[in-house]
VOBA-1610 file (N, C-alpha, C; in pm, whole numbers, padded with zeros to 5 digits, always signed):
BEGIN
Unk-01455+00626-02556Unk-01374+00722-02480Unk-01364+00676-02336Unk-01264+00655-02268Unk-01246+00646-02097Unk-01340+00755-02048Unk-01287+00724-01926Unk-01344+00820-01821Unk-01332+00980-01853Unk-01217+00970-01842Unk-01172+01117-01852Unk-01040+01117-01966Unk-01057+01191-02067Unk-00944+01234-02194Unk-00793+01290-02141Unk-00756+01177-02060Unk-00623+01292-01990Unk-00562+01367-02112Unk-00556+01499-02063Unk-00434+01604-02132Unk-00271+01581-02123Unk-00238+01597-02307Unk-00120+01550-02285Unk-00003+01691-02292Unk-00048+01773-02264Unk+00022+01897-02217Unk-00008+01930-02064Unk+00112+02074-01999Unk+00056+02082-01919Unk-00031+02259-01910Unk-00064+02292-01990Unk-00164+02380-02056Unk-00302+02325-02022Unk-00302+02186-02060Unk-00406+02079-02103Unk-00465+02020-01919Unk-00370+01971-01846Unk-00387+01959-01746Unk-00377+02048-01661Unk-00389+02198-01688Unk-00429+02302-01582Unk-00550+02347-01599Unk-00599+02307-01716Unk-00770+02340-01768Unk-00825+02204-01690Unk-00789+02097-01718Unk-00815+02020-01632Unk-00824+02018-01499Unk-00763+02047-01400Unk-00765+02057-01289Unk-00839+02183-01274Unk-00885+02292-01334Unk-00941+02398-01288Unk-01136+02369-01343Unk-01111+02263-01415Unk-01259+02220-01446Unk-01322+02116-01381Unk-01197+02059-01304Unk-01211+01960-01172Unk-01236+02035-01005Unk-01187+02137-01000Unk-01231+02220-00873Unk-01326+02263-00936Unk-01359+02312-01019Unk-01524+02425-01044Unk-01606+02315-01010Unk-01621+02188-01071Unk-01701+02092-01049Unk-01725+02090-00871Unk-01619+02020-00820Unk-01648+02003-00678Unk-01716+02110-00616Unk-01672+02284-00633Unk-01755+02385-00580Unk-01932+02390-00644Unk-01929+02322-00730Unk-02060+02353-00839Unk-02193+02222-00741Unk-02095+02095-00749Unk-02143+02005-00676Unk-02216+02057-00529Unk-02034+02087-00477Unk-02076+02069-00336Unk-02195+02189-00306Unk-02213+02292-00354Unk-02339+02376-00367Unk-02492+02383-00370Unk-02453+02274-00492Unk-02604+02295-00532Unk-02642+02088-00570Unk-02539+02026-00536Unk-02609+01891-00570Unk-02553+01856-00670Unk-02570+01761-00737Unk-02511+01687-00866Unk-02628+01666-00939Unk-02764+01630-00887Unk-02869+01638-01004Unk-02940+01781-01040Unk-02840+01887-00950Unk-02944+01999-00953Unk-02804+02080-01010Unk-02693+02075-01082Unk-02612+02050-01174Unk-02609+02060-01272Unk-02567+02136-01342Unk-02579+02112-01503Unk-02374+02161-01545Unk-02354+02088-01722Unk-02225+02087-01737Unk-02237+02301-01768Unk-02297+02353-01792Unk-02294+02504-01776Unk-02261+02574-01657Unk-02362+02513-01560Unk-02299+02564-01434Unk-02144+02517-01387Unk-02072+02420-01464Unk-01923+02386-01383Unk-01835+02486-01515Unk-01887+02458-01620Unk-01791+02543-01709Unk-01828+02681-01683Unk-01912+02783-01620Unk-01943+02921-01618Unk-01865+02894-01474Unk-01830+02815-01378Unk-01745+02847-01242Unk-01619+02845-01302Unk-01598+02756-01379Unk-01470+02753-01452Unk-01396+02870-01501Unk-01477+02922-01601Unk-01482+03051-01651Unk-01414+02968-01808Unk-01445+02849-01827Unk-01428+02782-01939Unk-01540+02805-02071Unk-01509+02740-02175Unk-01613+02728-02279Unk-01673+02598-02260Unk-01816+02596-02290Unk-01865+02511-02273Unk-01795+02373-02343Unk-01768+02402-02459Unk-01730+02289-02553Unk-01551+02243-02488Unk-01506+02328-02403Unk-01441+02256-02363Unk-01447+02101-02270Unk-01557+02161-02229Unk-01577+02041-02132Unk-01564+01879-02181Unk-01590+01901-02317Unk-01624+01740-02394Unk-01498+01713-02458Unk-01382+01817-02430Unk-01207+01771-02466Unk-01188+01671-02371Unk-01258+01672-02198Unk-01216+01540-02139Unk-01282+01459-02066Unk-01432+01502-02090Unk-01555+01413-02056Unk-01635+01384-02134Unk-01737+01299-02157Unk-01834+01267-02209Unk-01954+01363-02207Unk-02006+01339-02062Unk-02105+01382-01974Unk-02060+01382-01829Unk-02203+01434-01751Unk-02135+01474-01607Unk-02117+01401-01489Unk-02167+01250-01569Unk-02149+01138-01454Unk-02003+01148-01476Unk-01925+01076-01598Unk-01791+01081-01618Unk-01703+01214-01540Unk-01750+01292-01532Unk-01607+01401-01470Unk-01681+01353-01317Unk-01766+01382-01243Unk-01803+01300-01107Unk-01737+01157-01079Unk-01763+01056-01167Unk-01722+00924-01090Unk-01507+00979-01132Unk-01463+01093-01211Unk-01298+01041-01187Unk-01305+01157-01081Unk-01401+01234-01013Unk-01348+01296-00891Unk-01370+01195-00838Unk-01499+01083-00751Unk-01462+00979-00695Unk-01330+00878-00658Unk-01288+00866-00782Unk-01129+00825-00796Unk-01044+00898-00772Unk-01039+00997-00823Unk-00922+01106-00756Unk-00929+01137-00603Unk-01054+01141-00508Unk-01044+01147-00370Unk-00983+00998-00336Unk-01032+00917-00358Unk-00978+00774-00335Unk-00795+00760-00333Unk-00781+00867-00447Unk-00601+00799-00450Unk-00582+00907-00370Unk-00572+01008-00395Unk-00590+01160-00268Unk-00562+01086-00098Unk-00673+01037-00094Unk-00667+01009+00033Unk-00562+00928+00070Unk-00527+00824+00014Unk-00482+00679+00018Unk-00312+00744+00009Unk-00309+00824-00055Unk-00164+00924-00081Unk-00109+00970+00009Unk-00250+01056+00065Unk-00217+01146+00211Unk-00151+01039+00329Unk-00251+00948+00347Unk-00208+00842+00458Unk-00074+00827+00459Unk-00094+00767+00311Unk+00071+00697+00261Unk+00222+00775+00298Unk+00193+00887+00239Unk+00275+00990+00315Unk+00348+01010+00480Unk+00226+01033+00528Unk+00178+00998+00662Unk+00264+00893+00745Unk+00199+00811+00747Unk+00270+00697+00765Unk+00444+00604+00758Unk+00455+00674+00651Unk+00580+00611+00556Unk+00724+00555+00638Unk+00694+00663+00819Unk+00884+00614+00863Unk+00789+00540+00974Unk+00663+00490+00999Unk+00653+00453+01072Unk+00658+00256+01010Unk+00691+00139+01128Unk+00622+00027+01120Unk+00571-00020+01264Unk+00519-00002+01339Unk+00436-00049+01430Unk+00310-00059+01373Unk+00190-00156+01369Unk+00050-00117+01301Unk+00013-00023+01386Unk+00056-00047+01497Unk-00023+00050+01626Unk-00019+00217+01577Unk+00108+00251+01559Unk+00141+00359+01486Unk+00061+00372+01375Unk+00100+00296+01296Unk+00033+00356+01149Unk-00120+00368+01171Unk-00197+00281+01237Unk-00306+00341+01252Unk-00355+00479+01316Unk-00307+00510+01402Unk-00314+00612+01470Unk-00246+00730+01387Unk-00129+00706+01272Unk-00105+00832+01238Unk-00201+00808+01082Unk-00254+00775+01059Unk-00353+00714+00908Unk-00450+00773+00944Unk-00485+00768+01070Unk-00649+00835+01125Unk-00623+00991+01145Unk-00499+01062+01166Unk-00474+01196+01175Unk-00466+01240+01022Unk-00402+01157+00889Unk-00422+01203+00784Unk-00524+01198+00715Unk-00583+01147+00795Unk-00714+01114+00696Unk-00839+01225+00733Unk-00790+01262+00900Unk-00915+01376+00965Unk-00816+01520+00908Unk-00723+01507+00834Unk-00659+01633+00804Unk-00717+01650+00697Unk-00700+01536+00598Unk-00741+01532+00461Unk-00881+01600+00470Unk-00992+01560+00553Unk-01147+01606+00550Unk-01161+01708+00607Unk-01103+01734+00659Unk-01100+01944+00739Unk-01024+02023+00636Unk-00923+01988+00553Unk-00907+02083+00469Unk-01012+02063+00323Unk-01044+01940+00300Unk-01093+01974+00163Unk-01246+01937+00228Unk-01340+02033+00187Unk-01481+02061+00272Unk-01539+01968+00178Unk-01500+01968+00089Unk-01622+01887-00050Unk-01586+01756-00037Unk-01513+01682-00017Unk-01527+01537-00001Unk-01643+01469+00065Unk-01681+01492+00195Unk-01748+01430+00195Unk-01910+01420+00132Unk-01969+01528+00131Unk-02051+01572+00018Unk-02068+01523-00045Unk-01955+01502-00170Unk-01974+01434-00303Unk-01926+01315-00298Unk-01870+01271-00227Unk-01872+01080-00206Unk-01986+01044-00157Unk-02083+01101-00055Unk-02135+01030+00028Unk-02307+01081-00110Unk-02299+01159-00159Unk-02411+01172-00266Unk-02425+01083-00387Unk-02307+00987-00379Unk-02262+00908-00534Unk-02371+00760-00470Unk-02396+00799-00395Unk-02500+00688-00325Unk-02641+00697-00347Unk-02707+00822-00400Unk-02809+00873-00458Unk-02790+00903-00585Unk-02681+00885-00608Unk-02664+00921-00775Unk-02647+00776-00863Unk-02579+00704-00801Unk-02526+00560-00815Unk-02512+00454-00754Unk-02592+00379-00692Unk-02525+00286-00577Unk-02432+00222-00574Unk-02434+00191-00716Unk-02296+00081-00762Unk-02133+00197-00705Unk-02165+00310-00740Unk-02014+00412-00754Unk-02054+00412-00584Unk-02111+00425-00535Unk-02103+00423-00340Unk-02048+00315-00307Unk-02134+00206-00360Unk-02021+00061-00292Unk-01928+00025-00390Unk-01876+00066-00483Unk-01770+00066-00506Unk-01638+00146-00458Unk-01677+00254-00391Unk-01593+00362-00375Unk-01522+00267-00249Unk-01594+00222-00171Unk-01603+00152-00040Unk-01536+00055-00068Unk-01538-00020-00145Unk-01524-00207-00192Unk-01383-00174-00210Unk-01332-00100-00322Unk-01207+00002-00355Unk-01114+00027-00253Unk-01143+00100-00131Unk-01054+00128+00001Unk-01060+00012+00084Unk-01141-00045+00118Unk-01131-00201+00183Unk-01070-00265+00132Unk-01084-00327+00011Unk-00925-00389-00056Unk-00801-00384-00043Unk-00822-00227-00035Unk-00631-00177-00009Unk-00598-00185+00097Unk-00672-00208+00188Unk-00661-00137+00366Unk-00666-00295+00428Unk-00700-00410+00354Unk-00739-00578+00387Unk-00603-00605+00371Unk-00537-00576+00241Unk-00391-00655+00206Unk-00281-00606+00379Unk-00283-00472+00369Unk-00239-00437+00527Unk-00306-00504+00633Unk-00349-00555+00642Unk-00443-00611+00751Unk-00393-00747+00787Unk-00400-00765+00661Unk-00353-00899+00617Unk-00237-00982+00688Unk-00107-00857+00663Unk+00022-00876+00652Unk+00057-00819+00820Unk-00046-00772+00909Unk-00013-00713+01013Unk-00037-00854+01143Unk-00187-00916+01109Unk-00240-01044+01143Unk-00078-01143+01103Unk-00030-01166+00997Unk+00043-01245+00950Unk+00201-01253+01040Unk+00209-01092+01087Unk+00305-01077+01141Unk+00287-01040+01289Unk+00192-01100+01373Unk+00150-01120+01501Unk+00114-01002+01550Unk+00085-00925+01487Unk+00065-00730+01542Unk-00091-00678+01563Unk-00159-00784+01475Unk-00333-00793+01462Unk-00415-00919+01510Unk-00483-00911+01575Unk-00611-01062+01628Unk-00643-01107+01447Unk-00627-01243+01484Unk-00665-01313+01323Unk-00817-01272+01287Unk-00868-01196+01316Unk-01045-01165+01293Unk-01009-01124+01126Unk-01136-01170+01068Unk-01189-01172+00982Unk-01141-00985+00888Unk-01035-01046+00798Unk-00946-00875+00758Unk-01120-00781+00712Unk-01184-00842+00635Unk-01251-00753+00564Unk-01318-00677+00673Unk-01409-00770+00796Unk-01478-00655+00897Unk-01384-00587+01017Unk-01237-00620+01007Unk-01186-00523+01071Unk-01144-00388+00959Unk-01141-00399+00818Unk-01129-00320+00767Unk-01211-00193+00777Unk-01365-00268+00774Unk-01493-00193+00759Unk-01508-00130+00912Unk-01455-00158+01015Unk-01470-00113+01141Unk-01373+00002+01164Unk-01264-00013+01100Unk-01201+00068+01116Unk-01185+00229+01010Unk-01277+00171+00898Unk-01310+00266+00809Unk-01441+00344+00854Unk-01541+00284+00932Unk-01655+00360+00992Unk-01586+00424+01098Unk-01468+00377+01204Unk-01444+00465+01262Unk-01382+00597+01232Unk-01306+00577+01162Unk-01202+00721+01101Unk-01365+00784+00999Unk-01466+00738+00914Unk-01512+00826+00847Unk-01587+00864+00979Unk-01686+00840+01083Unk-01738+00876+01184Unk-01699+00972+01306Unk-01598+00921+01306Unk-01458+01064+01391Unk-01438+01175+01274Unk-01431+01144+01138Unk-01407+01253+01057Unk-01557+01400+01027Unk-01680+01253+01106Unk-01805+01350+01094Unk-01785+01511+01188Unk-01786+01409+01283Unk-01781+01513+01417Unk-01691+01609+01427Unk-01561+01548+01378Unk-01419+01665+01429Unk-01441+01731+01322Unk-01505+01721+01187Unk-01395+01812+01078Unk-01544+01916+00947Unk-01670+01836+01010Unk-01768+01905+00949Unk-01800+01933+01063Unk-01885+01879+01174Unk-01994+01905+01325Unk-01918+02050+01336Unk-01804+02027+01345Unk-01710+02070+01450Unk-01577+02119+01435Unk-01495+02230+01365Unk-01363+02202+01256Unk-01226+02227+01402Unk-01161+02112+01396Unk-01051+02107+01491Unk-00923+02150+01419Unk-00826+02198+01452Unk-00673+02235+01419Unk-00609+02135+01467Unk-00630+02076+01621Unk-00558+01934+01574Unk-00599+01814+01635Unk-00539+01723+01572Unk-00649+01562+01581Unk-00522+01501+01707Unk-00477+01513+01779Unk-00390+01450+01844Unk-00453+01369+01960Unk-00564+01435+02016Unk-00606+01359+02174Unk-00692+01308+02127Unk-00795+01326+02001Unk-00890+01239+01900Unk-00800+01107+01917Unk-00713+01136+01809Unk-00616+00998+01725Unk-00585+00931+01880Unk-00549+00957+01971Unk-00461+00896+02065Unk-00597+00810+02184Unk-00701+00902+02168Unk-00845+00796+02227Unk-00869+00674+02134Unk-00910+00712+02025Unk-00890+00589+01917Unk-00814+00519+01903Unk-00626+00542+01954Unk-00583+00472+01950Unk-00584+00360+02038Unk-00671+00376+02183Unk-00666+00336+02309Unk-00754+00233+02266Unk-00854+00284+02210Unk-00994+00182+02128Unk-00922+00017+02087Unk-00838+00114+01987Unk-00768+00000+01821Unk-00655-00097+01970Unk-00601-00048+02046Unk-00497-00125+02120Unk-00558-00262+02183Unk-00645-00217+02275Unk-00731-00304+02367Unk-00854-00371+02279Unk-00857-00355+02147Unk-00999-00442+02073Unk-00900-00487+01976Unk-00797-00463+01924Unk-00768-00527+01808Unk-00608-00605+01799Unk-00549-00548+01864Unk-00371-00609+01908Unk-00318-00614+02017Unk-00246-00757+01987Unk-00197-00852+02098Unk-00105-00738+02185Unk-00117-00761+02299Unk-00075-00694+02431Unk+00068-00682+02364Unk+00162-00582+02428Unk+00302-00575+02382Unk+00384-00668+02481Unk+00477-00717+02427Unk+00521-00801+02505Unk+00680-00723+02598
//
């Protein structure tokens, strides 16, 4: 069996998605080893035996929320971003979707950053996963004179500790309505450390 039994109705995928939020509230609560598949199907208000129509067990419905924040996020940006091409821009508006993305949904970071005590492999993979995607851009920004030729993977990772590290402070420490004079300090950061002066 995969990960998860996608439903091929949409009956099928609203039980789904409502056994995918109980989880995250069940998680973000009480832990993932302190967890059981009763406690997500009684938040659910499901039958237990439903649960095994599209999981195995409770690592499997955990590591496809892992994946589902991953494309989630990567979506939001994408969105985000989409009429812009300056890198300068897109970074700066990538770092506002991404501190939006973590102030509205409270459980992300929680349950990504616990898949590291649950799994190490699903922590640095989750990581290995968004650096990949975020290197090929990197890539093509360096390629097209907009980025310092430094090494794509540790400007990836620098720039992913910064947005998750700004996302600590502004959106759990601290919950902001809006990221604008955040994004626009950071952007001052990313200008003067990472791309060639404008000509």
């Amino acid at each position: 069996m995969p990960l998860v039994n996608m439903p091929k109705t949409q009956r099928g995928q609203e039980t789904l998605d409502i056994l995918c939020a109980a989880a995250e509230r069940v998680f973000y609560k009480k832990g993932y080893h302190n967890s059981t598949i009763k406690d997500i199907t009684s938040e659910a208000n499901i039958g237990l035996g439903t649960f095994y129509i599209y999981f195995n067990d409770k690592k499997s419905l955990y590591v496809h929320l892992l994946s589902d924040y991953s494309k989630f996020i990567r979506k939001a940006i994408s969105k985000k971003i989409s009429h812009f091409t300056d890198r300068r821009d897109i970074e700066r508006e990538g770092l506002v979707a991404f501190l939006e993305v973590v102030r509205d949904n409270q459980y992300i970071y929680n349950i990504i950053w616990e898949s590291l005590y649950i799994d190490k492999k699903l922590f640095v993979g989750y990581y290995e996963d968004f650096a990949r995607h975020y290197i090929n851009y990197i890539e093509i920004a360096q390629e097209e004179g907009e980025m310092r030729k430094l090494n794509p993977e540790t400007v990836a990772y620098v720039l992913m500790g910064i947005a998750n590290f700004v996302g600590l402070r502004y959106t759990m420490f601290d919950k902001r309505d809006n990221f604008d004079d955040i994004a626009d300090d950071v952007a001052t950061i990313y200008n003067e450390g990472l791309f060639f002066p404008l000509k």
